[in-house]
C-alpha positions as CSV (number, residue, x, y, z in Angstrom):
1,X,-14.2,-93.4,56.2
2,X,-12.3,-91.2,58.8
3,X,-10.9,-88.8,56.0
4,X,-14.7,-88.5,55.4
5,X,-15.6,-88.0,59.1
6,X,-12.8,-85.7,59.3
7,X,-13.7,-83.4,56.0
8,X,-17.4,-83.3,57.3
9,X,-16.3,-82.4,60.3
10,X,-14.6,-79.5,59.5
11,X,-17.3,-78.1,57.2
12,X,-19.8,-78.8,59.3
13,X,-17.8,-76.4,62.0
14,X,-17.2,-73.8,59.2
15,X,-20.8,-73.6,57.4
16,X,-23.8,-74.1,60.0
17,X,-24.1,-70.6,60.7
18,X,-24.5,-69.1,57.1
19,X,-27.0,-71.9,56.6
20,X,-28.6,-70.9,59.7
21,X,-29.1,-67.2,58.6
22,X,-30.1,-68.0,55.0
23,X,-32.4,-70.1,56.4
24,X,-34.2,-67.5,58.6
25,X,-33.7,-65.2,56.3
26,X,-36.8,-67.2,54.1
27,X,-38.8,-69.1,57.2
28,X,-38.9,-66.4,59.6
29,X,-38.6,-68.9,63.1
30,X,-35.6,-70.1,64.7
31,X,-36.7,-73.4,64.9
32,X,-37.1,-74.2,61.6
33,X,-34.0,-72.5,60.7
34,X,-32.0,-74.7,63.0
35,X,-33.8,-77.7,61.4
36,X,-33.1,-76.7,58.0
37,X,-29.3,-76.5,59.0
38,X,-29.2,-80.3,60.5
39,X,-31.7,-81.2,57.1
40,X,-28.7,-79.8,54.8
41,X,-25.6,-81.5,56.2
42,X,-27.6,-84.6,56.6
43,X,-27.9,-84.0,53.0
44,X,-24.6,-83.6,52.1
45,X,-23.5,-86.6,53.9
46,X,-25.9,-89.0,52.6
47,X,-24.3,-87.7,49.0
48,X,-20.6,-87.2,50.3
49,X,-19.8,-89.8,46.9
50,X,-21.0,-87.4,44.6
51,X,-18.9,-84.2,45.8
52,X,-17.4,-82.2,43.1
53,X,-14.2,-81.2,44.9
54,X,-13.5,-79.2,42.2
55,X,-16.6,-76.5,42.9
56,X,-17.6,-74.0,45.5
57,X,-18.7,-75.9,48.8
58,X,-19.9,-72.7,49.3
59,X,-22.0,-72.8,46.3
60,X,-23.0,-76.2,46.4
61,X,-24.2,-76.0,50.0
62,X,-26.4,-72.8,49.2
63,X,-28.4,-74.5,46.6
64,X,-29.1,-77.6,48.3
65,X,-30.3,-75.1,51.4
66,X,-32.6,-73.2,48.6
67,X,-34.3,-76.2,47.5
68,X,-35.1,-77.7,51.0
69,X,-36.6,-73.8,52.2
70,X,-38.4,-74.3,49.1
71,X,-39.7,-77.8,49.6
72,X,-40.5,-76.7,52.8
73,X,-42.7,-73.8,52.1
74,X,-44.5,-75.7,48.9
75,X,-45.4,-78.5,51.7
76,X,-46.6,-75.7,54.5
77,X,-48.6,-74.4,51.9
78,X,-50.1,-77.9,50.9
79,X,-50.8,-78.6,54.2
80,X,-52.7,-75.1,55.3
81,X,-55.2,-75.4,52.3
């Protein structure tokens, strides 16, 4: 458990801020960008088991950030109509 601690750790200094602009890049307001960023590494830690060491963090990271903004914005939209 504290190799896993340790590895989050370490990506979790390394990645927040490329989340954080991606993020604001599609909502537009700090806030929610700064959510989004706590959303996906609490994302990635829930399925730490099911890393694929052998792929791009980078990568991997990015798409889960994609399909949160876009889960986001389909359930803004649901709830403004």
């Amino acid at each position: 458990m504290c190799h896993n601690v340790t590895a989050f750790r370490k990506l979790y200094d390394r990645y927040p801020l490329a989340v954080y602009r991606y993020s604001i890049s599609f909502l537009n307001e700090e806030i929610c960008a700064e959510e989004m960023v706590q959303e996906v590494f609490l994302k990635v830690w829930m399925n730490k088991q099911g890393l694929d060491l052998y792929l791009s963090f980078g990568s991997y990271l990015f798409v889960i950030t994609r399909n949160l903004i876009v889960n986001f914005v389909r359930k803004q939209i649901m709830t403004n109509n």
